[in-house]
C-alpha positions as MATLAB code, in Angstrom:
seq = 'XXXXXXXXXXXXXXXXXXXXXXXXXXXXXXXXXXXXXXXXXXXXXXXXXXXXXXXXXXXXXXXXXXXXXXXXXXXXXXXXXXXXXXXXXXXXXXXXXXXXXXXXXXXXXXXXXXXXXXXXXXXXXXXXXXXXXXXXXXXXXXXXXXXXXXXXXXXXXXXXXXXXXXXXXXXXXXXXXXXXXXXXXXXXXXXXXXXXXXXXXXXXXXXXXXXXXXXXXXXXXXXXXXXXXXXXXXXXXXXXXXXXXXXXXXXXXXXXXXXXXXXXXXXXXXXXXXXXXXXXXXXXXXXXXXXXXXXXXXXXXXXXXXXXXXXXXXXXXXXXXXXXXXXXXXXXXXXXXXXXXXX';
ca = [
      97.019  110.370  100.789;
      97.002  106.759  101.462;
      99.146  104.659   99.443;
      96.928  101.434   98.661;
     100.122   99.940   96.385;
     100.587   95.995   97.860;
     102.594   95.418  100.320;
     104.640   92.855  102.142;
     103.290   93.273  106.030;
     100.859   90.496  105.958;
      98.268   88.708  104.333;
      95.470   90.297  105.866;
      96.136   93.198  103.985;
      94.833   91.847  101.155;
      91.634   92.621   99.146;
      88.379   90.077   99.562;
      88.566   88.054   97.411;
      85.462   88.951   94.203;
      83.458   85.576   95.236;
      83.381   86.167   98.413;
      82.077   89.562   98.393;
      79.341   88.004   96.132;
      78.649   85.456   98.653;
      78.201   88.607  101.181;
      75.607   90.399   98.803;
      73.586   86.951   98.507;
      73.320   86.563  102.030;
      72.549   90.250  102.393;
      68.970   89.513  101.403;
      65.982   88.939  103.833;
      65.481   88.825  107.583;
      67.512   85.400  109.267;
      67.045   83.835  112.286;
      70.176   85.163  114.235;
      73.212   83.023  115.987;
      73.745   80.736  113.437;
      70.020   79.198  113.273;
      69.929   79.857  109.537;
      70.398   78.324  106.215;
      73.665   79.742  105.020;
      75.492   78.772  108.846;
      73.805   75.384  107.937;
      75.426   75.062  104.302;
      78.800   76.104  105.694;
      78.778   73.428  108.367;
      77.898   71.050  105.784;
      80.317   71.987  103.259;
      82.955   71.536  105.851;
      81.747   67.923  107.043;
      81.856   67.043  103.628;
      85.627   68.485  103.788;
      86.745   67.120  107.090;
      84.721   64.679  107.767;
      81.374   63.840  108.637;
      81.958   63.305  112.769;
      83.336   67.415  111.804;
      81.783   70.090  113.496;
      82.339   73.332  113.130;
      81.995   76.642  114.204;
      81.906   80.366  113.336;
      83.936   83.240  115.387;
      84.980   86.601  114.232;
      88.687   86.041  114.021;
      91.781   84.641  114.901;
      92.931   85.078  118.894;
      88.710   84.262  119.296;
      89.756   80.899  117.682;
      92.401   79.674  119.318;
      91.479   81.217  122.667;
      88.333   79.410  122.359;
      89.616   76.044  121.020;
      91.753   76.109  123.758;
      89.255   76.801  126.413;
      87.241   74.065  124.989;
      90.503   71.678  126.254;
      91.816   72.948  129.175;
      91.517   74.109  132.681;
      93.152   76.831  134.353;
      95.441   74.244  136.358;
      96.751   73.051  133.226;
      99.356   74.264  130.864;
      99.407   74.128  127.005;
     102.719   73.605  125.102;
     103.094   75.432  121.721;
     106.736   76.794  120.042;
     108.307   79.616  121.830;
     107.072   82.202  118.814;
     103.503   80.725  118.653;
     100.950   83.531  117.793;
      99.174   82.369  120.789;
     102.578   83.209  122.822;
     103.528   86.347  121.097;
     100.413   88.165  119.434;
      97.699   87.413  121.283;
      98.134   89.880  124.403;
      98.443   86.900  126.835;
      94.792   86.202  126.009;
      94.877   82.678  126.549;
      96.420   83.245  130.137;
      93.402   86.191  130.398;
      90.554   84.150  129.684;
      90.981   80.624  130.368;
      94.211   81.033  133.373;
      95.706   78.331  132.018;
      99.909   78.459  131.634;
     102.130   78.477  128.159;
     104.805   76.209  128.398;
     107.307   77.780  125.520;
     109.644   75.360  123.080;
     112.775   77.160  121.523;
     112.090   75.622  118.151;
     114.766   75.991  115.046;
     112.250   76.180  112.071;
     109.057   76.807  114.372;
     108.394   73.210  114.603;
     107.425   70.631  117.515;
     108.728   66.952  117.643;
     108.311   64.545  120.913;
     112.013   65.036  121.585;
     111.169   68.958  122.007;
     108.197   68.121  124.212;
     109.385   65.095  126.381;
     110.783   67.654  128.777;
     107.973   69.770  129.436;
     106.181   66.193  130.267;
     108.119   65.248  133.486;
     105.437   67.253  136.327;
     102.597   64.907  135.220;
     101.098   64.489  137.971;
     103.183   66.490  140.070;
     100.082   68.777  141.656;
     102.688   72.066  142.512;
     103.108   72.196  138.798;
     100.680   73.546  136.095;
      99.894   70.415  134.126;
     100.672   69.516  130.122;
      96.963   69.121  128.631;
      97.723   70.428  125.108;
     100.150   70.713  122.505;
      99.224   73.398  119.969;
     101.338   73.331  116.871;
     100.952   75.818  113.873;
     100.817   75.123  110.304;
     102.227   76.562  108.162;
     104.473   78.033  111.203;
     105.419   81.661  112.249;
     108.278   80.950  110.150;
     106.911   79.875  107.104;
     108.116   76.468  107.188;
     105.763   73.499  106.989;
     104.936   70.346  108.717;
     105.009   66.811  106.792;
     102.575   64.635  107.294;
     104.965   62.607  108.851;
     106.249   64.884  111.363;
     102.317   65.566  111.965;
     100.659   61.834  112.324;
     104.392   61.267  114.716;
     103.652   64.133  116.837;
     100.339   63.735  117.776;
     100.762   59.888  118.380;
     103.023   61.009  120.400;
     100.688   63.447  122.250;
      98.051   61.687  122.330;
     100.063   58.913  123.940;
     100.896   61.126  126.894;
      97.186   62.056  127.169;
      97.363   65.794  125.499;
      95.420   67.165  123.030;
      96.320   68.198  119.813;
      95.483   71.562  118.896;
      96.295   72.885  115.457;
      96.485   76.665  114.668;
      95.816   76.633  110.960;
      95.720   80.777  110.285;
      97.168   79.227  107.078;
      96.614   76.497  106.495;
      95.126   76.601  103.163;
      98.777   77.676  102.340;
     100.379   74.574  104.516;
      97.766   72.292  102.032;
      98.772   73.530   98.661;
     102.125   73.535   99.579;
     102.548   69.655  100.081;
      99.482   68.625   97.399;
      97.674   67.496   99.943;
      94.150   67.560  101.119;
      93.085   69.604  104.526;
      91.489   66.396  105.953;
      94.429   64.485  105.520;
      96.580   67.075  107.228;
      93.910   67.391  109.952;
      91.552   64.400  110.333;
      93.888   61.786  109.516;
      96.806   63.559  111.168;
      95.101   63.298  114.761;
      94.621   66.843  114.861;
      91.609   67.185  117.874;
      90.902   70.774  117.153;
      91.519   72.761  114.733;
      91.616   76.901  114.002;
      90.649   77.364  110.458;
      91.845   80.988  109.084;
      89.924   82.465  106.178;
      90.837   85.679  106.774;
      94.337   85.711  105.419;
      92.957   83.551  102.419;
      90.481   85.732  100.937;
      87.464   86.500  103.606;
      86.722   90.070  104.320;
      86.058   88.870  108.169;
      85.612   85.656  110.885;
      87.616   82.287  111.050;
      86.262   78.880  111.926;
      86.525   76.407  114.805;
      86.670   72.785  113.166;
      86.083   69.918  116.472;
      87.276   66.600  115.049;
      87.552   64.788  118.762;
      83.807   65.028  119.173;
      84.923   65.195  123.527;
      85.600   68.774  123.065;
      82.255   69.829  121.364;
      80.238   69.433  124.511;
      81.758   72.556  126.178;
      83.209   74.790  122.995;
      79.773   76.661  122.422;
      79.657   77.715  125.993;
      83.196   79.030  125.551;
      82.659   80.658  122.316;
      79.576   82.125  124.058;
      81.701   83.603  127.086;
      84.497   84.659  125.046;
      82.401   87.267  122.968;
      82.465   84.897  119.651;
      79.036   83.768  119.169;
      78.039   86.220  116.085;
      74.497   87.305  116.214;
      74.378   87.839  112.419;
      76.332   84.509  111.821;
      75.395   83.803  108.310;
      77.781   86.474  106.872;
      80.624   84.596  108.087;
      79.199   81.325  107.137;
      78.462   83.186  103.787;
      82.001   83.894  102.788;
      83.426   80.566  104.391;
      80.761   78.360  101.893;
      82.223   80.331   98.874;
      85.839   79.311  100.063;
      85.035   76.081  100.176;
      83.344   75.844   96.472;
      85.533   74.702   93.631;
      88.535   75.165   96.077;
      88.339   78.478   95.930;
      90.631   78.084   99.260;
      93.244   76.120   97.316;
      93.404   78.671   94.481;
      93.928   81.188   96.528;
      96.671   79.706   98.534;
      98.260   78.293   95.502;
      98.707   82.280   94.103;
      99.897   83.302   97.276;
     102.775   80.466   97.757;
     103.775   81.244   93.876;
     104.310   84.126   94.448;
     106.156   83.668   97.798;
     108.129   80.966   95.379;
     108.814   83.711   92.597;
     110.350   86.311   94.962;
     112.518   83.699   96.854;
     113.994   82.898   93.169;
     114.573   86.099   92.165;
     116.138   87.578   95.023;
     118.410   84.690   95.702;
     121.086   85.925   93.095;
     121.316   88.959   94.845;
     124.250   90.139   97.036;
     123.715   91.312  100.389;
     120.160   89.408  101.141;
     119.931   86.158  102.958;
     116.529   84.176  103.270;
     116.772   82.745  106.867;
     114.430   80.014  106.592;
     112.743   77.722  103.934;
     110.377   78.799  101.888;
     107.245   76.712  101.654;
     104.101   78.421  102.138;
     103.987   82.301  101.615;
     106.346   83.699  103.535;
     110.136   85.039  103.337;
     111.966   85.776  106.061;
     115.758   87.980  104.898;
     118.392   89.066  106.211;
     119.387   92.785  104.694;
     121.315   95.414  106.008;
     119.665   98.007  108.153;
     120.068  101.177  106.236;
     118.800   99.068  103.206;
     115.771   97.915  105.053;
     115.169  101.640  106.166;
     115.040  102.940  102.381;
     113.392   99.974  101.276;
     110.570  100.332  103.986;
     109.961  103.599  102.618;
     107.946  102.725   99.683;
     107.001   99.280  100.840;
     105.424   97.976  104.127;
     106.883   94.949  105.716;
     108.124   93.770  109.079;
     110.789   93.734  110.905;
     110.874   90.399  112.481;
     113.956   90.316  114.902;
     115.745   93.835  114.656;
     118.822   92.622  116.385;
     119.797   90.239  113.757;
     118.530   92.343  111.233;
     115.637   89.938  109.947;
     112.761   90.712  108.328;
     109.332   89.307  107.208;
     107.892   89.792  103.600;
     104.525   88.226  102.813;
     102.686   87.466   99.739;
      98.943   87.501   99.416;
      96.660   85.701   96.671;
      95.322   88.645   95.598;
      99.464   89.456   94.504;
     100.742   88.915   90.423;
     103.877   88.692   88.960;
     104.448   92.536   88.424;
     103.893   93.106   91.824;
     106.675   90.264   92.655;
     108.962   92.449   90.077;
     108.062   95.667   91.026;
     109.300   95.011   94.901;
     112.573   93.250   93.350;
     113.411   96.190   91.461;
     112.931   98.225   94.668;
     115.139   95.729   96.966;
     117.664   95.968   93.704;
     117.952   99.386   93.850;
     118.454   99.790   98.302;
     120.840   97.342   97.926;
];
């Protein structure tokens, strides 16, 4: 029998959120006009101009590896290379997609927290213009990172000067970046927008939505091609207002925020609790919703056994927990009476 106790593999494992799924049924109601030529698509796309800005525009794929592969086909060519941290998603869980479908190269940074600055990229810049070498067109960052840590403001606006300086665009992978938001009080156009992010992979999936993720275009140069990509790349939804649907309802009374907020307390509550015990080592910061120990092996073995999580390098004996908004305090308890007890 399936054991549907909460677990610590990933955010996507969670429930959809109750508003949401009323947001489906609504929508659920009469015939539409299909690929996004309807009302609902319409009031999402508004509701995130009003968010991001009104020169915004946005768009509607069915998930993640569809939204970065398509941002990025919407900024560069298959002679060109994009730059991202050595454990990007894009680099590591994406099935070399991005070298699949646009042919472009992935110049990898060996990052300590999972974050970019110039000094990381300068190097990567010296075969501009050198034609036997695949050439630098965009620097895609991730926020919060693979690691759970989170870029400033600072560190943002200073890196994509930076980029933008050296004629790359700035893409942001923002799978969670709800969670990057709440964790600095801050609001997603500032860390986007006014940050100098060009283009932009909204997740909603990992914050709530039962399905899809959004492109958000704030350097209006890369809107002429991206619905040509999206089309190619098997995005373009026929029945597009159910993912507008549930992306409207994340956006009223900051339902995203909310969400985010529980999932990062939570994240915050476990850290706390676990930091008194012996034999367990958190390996980075925590500041968005995710932990990443260090426990013995045979301890991670028995404690695997009645929770899911993942191992995240083997070798060194990491691992990854996650927390999800739809997770409370008992469930925080529960798991630290289980890591008491392997340990």
């Amino acid at each position: 029998m399936y054991d549907y106790r909460k677990n610590f593999t990933s955010d996507n494992n969670a429930i959809v959120h109750p508003k949401v799924m009323e947001a489906l049924q609504r929508a659920n109601t009469g015939h539409c006009i299909s690929y996004g030529d309807d009302p609902y698509t319409e009031a999402a796309r508004t509701k995130f101009r009003s968010v991001f800005g009104d020169e915004s525009e946005t768009y509607f794929v069915y998930n993640g590896t569809g939204a970065n592969v398509t941002s990025l086909a919407a900024a560069a060519a298959p002679f060109q290379a994009v730059i991202c941290p050595e454990k990007a998603h894009i680099n590591v869980d994406e099935c070399g997609a991005v070298q699949r479908f646009i042919g472009c190269r992935l110049l990898t940074v060996k990052t300590e927290d999972g974050k970019l600055t110039p000094d990381l990229v300068k190097p990567f810049l010296n075969v501009l213009g050198v034609e036997h070498h695949s050439q630098p067109a965009v620097l895609s960052i991730t926020q919060s990172t693979e690691v759970g840590t989170v870029y400033t403001l600072k560190e943002l606006k200073e890196l994509t000067d930076f980029a933008h300086s050296m004629g790359l665009t700035v893409h942001m992978d923002g799978a969670r970046i709800a969670n990057a938001a709440a964790s600095l009080g801050v609001s997603l156009k500032a860390m986007t927008t006014d940050s100098g992010i060009d283009i932009l992979s909204f997740g909603g999936t990992k914050n709530g939505l039962m399905f899809g993720e959004a492109v958000v275009i704030l350097n209006k140069r890369l809107a002429e091609s991206y619905k040509y990509a999206r089309k190619q790349a098997a995005q373009l939804a026929s029945k597009m207002r159910y993912i507008a649907a549930q992306f409207d309802a994340l956006l009223t009374d900051d339902l995203w925020l909310y969400n985010a907020k529980q999932a990062n307390a939570m994240a915050a509550l476990l850290a706390r609790e676990i930091s008194s015990i012996p034999g367990i080592e958190i390996v980075y910061p925590v500041q968005a919703n995710a932990l990443f120990v260090k426990l013995p092996k045979d301890a991670a073995a028995r404690l695997m056994e009645k929770y899911l999580f993942y191992p995240w390098d083997k070798e060194a004996g990491v691992y990854r927990w996650m927390t999800s908004f739809d997770m409370v305090e008992e469930d925080i308890y529960d798991f630290i009476e289980a890591v008491k007890a392997v340990l």
